[in-house]
C-alpha positions as a printed Julia matrix, in Angstrom:
364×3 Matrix{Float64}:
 -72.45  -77.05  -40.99
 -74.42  -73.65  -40.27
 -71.68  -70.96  -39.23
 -73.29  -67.82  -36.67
 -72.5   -64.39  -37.15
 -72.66  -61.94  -34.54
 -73.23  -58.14  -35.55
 -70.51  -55.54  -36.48
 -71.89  -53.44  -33.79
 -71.43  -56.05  -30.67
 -67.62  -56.64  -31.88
 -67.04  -52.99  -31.75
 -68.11  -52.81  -28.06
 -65.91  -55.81  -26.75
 -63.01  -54.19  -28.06
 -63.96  -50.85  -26.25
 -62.55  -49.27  -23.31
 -65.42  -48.36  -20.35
 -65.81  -45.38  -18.14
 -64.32  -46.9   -15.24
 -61.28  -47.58  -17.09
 -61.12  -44.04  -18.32
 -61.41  -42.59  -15.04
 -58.81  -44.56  -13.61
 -56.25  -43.63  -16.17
 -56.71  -40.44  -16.1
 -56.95  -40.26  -12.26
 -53.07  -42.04  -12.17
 -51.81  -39.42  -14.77
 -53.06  -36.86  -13.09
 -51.31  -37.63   -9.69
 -48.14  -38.78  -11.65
 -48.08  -34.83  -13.03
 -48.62  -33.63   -9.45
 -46.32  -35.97   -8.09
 -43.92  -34.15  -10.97
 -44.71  -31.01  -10.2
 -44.25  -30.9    -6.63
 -40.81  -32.14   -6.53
 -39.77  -29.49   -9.26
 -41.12  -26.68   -7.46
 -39.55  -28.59   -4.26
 -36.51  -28.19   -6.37
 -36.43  -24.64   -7.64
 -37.33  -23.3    -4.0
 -34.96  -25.07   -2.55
 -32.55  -23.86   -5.54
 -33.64  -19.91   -4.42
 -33.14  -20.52   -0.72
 -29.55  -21.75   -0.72
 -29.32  -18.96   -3.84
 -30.08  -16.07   -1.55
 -28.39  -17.2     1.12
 -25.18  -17.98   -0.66
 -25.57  -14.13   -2.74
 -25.76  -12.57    1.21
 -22.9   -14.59    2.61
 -20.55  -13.51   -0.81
 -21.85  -10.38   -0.87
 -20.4    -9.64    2.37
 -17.24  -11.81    2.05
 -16.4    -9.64   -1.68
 -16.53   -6.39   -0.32
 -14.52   -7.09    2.93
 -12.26   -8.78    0.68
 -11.57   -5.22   -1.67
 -11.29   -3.26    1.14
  -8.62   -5.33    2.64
  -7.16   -5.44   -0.58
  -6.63   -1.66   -0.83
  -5.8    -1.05    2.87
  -2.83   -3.6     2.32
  -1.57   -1.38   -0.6
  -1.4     2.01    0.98
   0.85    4.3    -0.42
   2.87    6.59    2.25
   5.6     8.68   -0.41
   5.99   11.9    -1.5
   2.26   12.72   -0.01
   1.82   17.0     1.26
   1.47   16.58    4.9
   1.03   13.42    5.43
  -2.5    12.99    3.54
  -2.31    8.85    3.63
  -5.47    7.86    5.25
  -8.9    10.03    6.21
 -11.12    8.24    8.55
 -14.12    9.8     9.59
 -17.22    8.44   11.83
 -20.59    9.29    9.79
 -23.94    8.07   10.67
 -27.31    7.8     7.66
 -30.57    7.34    9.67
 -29.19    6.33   12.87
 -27.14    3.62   11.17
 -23.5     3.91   10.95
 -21.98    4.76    8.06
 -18.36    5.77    8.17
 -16.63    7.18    5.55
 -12.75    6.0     4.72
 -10.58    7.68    2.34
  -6.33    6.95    1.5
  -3.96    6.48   -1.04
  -2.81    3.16   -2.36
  -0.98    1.43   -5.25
  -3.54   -0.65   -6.72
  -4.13   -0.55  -10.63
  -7.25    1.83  -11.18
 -10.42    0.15  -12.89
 -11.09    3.36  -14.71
  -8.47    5.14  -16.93
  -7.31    8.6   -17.99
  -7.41    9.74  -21.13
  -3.97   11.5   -22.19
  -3.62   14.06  -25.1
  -3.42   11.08  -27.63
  -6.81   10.04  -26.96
  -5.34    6.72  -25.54
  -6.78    5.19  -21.98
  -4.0     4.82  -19.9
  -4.41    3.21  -16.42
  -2.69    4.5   -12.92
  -0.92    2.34  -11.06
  -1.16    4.67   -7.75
  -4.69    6.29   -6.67
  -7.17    7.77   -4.73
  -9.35    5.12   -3.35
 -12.89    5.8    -0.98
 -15.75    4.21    0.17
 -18.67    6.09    1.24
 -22.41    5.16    1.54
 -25.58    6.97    0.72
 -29.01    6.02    0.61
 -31.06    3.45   -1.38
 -33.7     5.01   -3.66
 -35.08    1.54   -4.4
 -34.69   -0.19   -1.16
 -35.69    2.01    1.48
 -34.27    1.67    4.96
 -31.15   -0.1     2.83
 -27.76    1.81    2.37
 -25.59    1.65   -0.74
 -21.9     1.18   -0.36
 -19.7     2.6    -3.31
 -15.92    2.78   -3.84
 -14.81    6.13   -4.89
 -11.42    5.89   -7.23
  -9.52    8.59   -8.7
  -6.13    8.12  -10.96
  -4.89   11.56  -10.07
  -3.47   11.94   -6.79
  -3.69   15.58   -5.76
  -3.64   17.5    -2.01
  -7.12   16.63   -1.4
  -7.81   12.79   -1.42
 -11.42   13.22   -0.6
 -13.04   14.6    -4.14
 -12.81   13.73   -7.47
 -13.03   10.48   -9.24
 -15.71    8.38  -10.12
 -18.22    6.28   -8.33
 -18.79    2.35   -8.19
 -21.59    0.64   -6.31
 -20.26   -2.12   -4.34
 -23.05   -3.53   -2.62
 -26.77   -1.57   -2.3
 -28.28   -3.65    0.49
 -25.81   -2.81    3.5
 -27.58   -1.66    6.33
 -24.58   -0.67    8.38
 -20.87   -0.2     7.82
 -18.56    0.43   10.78
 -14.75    1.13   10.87
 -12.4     1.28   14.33
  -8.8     2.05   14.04
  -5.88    0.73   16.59
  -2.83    2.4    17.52
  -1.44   -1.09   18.93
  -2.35   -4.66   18.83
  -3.78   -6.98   21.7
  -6.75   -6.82   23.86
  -5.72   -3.3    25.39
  -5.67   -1.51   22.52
  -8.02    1.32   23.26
 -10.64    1.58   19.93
 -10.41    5.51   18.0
 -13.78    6.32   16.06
 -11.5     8.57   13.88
  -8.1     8.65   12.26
  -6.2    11.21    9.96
  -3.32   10.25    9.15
  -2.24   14.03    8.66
  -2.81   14.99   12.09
  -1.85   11.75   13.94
   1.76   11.66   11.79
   1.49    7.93   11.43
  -0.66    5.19   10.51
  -3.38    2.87   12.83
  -1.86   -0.75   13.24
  -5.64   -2.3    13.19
  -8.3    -1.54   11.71
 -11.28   -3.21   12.2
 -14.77   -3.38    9.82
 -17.86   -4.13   10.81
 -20.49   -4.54    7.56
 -24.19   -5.83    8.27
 -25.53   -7.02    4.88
 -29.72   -7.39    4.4
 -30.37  -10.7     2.69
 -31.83  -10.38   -0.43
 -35.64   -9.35   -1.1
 -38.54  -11.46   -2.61
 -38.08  -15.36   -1.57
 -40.87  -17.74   -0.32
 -41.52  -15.86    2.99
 -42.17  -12.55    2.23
 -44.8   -11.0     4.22
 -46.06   -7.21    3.45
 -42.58   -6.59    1.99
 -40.72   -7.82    5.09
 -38.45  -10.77    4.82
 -38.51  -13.2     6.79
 -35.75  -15.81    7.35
 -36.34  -19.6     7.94
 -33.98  -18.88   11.38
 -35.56  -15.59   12.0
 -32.83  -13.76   10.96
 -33.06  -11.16    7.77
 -29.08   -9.45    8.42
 -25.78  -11.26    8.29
 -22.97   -9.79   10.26
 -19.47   -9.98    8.94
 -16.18   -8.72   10.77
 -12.97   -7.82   10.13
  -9.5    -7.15   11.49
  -6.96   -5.47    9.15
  -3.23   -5.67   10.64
  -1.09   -3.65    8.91
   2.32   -3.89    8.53
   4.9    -3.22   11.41
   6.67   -0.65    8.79
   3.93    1.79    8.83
   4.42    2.47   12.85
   6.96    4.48   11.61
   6.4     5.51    8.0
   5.45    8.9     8.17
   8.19   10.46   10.32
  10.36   13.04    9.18
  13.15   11.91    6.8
  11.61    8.71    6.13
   8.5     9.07    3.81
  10.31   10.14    1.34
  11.07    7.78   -2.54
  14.96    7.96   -3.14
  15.86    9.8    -5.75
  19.25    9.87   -7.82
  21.98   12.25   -6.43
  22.94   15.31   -8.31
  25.96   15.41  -10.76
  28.81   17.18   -9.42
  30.12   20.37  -10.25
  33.16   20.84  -12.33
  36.23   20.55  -10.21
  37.95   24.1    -9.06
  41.43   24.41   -8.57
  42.05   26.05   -5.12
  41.8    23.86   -2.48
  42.36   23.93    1.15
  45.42   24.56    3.17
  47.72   22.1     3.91
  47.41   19.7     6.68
  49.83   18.97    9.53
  53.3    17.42    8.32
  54.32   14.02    9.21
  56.74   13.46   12.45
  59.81   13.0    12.6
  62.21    9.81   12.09
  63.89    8.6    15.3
  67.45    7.64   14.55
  68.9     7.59   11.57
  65.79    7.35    9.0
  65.39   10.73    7.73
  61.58   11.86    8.18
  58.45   10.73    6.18
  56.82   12.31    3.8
  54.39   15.13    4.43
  50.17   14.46    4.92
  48.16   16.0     1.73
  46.46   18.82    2.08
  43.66   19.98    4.34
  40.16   19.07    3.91
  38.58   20.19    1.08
  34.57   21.38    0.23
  32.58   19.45   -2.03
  33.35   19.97   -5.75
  37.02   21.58   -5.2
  40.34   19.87   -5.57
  42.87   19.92   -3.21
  46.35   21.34   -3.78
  49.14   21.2    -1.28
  52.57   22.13   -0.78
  55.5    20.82   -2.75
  56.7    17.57   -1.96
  59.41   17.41    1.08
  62.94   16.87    0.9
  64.27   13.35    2.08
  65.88   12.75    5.55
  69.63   13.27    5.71
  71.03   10.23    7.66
  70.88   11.1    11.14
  68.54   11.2    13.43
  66.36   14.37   13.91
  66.43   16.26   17.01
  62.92   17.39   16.95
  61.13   15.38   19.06
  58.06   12.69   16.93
  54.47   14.47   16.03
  53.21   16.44   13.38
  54.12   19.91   12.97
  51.04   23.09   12.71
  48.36   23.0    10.07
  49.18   25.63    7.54
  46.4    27.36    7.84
  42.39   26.75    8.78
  40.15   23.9     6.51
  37.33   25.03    4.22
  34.11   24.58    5.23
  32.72   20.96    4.44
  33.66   17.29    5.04
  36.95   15.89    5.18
  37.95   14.87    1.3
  40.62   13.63   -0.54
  42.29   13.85   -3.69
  43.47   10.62   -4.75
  45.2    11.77   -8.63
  46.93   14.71   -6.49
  48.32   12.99   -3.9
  49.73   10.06   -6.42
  51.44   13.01   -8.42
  53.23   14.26   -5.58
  51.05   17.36   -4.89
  50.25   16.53   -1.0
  51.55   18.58    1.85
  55.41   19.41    2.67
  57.23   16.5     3.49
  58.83   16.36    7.3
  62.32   15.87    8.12
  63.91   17.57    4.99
  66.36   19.87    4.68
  63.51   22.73    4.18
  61.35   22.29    6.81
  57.43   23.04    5.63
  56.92   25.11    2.44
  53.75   27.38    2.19
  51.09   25.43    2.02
  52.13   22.05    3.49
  52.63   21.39    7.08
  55.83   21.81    9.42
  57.66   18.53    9.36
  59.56   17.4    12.17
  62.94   15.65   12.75
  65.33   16.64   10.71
  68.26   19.42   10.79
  68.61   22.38    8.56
């Protein structure tokens, strides 16, 4: 039996992989990796989109949200004339961009440093927003909040500066004196002039969505709905209690009366005696003393004789004063009058005694 051999050489190319079959492997990779990569970039734009659309839509919604915040805290006590609230109607390029200023009791982001070197935080300060231009974004506005822990007579300087948002193209405030459709719209309101406090106020913030996504063209966004600002609006009620807040006699924090003076002796004259019995009774006993100032005591007559039996012949009423009331209230002395130091008794032998009243009813 005669076995063949074939060449090294020939095996080799059996086992071999041609051209074609090259090609076609590398032609399905290569639209596998596309196939990849589209759907990722698909992905991530679609990730940016919904991104910048969200960061406008929050943007707007946060600082709406810290102004409300502070209006809703507004501190009305122990202000010099009045100075609660500052409203005033500003424009920056032809866009509006109004300036608010007031007091409120919201805890302060930035501290004060006392004597001690220690950071201490207010829980009652000055509180603004303003806006000023964008150096980076021209055409933009940038809207910062103005906070200062010292409250002084001016609540429109001083403090320090945060920036809020730096793409607001226009930032609108109109204040109320009422509610309802009626209610006639006031571009300005100060609060020191006015002697009260708006009941609405309403904001109006235009936000520019955010530069640099997919359809940009020569530095101008444009929107996939053709729109490149989102609106946002407001209305601020505030409390019924502020209609009437700043009036006279009511602004004002209670503080703990004053300790009274050391007592005096020397009070008032006496007050008008008691009437007389009818019958046989005898009179009652004479009314204390007159009315008496603040801080003095009062000190009547002697106490009155009793009633003989019998009745009196005077006829029933109090006899005169014995003489005119201090200046002041009407007071009493409670630890006088139990130790028998009230006016002159009526319908005694004696009649009134200096001091006391006449008492009527019975004989000398």
């Amino acid at each position: 039996m005669i076995a063949s051999h074939r060449p090294r050489s020939q095996s080799l190319a059996v086992s071999g992989f041609t051209l074609i079959e090259v090609m076609i492997a590398v032609l399905i990779s290569s639209m596998v990796m596309v196939a990849v990569s589209a759907s990722f970039l698909g992905t991530m734009n679609a990730h940016y989109e919904i991104d910048t659309a969200n960061s406008a839509q929050s943007d707007g919604q946060r600082v709406l949200d810290t102004i409300e915040r502070d209006l809703r805290a507004l501190w009305t006590y122990n202000l010099k004339r009045n100075h609660v609230l500052l409203g005033r109607n500003r424009d920056i390029s032809g866009f509006d961009a109004d300036w608010l200023d007031f007091v409120c009791a919201t805890d302060s982001i930035g501290g004060v440093v006392d004597v001690e070197n220690r950071v201490s935080h207010s829980g009652i300060c000055e509180v603004g927003y303003w806006l000023r231009d964008n150096p980076a974004l021209p055409g933009l506005l940038e809207l910062c909040r103005r906070e200062d822990p010292l409250v002084d007579d001016d609540i429109t300087t001083g403090g320090t500066f945060q920036r809020v948002c730096d793409r607001v193209k226009s930032f609108n405030l109109t204040y109320y004196e009422t509610l309802g459709y009626e209610a006639q719209p006031i571009d300005e309101w100060d609060s020191s002039r006015e002697a009260k406090l708006p009941r609405r106020i309403k904001i109006e913030l235009k936000v520019h969505r955010r530069i640099g996504n997919r359809n940009q063209v020569i530095g101008t966004e444009i929107d996939d709905d053709g729109r490149i600002l989102e609106t946002y609006q407001r209305h601020v009620v505030l409390d019924r209690r502020y209609e009437r807040i700043l009036q006279a006699g009511i602004a004002m924090v209670p503080v703990a009366p004053v300790a009274p003076e050391a007592e005096t002796q020397g009070g008032g004259a006496g007050g008008g005696g008691g009437g007389g019995g009818g019958g046989r009774g005898g009179g009652g006993g004479g009314a204390p003393g007159g009315a008496i100032g603040p801080g003095e005591m009062n000190v009547g007559g002697p106490p009155g004789g009793s009633g003989r039996p019998g009745g009196g012949t005077r006829p029933p009423g109090g006899g005169r004063g014995g003489g005119q009331p201090p200046a002041g209230g009407p007071g009493i002395n409670l630890g006088e009058l139990l130790r028998g130091r009230g006016g002159s008794g009526g319908g005694g032998f004696f009649g009134g005694l200096p001091g006391g009243g006449q008492g009527g009813g019975g004989r000398r």
